[in-house]
Structures are given as structure tokens and as C-alpha cells.
N, C-alpha and C positions, 0 to 999 in steps of 0.2 A: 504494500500500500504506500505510496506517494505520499508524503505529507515533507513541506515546506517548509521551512523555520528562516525567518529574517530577524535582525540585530540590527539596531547602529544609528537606530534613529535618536536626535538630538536636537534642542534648537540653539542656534547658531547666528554672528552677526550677519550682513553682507560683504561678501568677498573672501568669508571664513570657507573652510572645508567639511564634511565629512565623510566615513565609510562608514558605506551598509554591508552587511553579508545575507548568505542566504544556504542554508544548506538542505540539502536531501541526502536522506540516507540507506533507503531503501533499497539501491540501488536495482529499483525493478527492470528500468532498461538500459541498456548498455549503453547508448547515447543517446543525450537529451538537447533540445532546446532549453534554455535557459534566459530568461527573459527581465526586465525589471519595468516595470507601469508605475503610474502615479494620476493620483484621483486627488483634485482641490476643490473644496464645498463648490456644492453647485456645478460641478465642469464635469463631463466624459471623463472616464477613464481613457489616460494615456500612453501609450507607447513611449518609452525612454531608449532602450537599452537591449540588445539579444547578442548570444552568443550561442554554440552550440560546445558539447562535453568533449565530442572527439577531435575538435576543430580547432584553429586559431581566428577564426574568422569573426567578427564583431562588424551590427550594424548600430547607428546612432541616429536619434532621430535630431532632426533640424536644431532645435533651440537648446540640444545641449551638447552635441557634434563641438570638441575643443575642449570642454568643459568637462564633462563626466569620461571615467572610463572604466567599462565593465571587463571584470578578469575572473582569471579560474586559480585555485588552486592546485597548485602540480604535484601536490600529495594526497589532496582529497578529491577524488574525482568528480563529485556532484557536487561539489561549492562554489560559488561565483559572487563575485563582490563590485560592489558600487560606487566607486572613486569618487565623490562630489569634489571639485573644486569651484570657485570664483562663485560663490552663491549667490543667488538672486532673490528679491522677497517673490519673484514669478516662482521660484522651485518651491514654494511651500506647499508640499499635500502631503498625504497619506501614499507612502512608496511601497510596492507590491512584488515579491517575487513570484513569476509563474513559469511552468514548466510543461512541459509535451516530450512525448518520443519524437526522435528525429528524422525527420523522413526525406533526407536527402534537399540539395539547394541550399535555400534560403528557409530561415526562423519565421514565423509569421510575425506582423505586426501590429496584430486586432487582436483584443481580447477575446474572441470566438475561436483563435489557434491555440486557445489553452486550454488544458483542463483540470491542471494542479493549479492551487493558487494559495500562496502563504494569508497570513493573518494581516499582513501590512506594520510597519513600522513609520513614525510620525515624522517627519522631519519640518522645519520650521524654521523662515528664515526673514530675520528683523533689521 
């Protein structure tokens, strides 16, 4: 069974940093997408951040492409982590780890490509 665990939410001035992580440990499938969303009162859930387990490949979405960089750990295989830097009060929402088997290509980028989904961690930026 799949279950997600994210860490690392904080709040934080403008232009400060943080890391989130996110682990699975289940390891039901052998490679996963691995994904990071964020949801602000009132706003769609948004795409941030994907990568896949077997891969080096990472996508970024537009407004944090520079900024954030999503990574794996090279001793845990199902853990990926959320780099914030140069923060913005636009980054403040509820940040989401989510995950899927991997099916070749590209990560999706809608939350309808997922089907694991962490509990969310807060991040907050003033």
C-alpha cells in the first residue's frame, strides 16, 4: 500500500529558503513518478515539480522553473525532496506530495495523473 509522508513545511520571510521531503516506502512499484503540487485558499491545485524514481529527469512548472529544485535521494529510493529557494508570498499554500507508477515519457502534470497523495505540508511565506 502506497502511503506518502511529507516534512518541511515552515513559515519563512521573503527571499528565505526551504526543504520539503517526501517519502514512500512501500516500495510497491519499482519506478514511480514523483510529483510535488500546491493548493492556496481559494486556487486549483497546482503542479510545481515531477520527477521520476528510475530517472534523472525533472520537469518544472513556469513560476518556479530557477527557483525550486526537486531531487531524489540516492540511498532511498522512493524519496524526493523540494528545494524552495528565493521565496515568494505567491508560494504560500499547502504543498502536496503525489505519486503514480511510471509509465514511460513524461510525469503527468494534472492532479488526475495521480493516485497516491501525501497529507500536505504548510509552507508560508511573509
Amino acid at each position: 500500500h502506497v502511503q506518502l509522508v511529507e516534512s518541511g513545511g515552515d513559515s519563512v520571510e521573503a527571499g528565505g529558503s526551504l526543504k520539503l521531503s517526501c517519502a514512500e516506502s512501500s516500495y510497491t512499484y519499482a519506478t514511480m513518478c514523483m510529483a510535488w503540487f500546491r493548493q492556496a485558499p481559494g486556487k486549483e491545485r497546482e503542479w510545481v515539480a515531477a520527477t521520476y524514481t528510475g530517472g534523472s529527469t525533472t520537469w518544472y512548472a513556469d513560476s518556479v522553473e530557477g527557483r525550486f529544485t526537486i531531487s531524489k535521494d540516492h540511498d532511498v529510493k522512493n524519496e524526493v525532496y523540494l528545494q524552495m529557494n528565493s521565496l515568494k508570498s505567491e508560494d504560500t499554500a499547502m504543498y502536496y506530495c503525489a505519486a503514480d507508477p511510471y509509465r514511460g515519457g513524461y510525469c503527468y502534470w494534472d492532479p488526475p495523473g495521480y493516485n497516491y497523495w501525501g497529507q500536505g505540508t504548510q509552507v508560508t511565506v511573509s
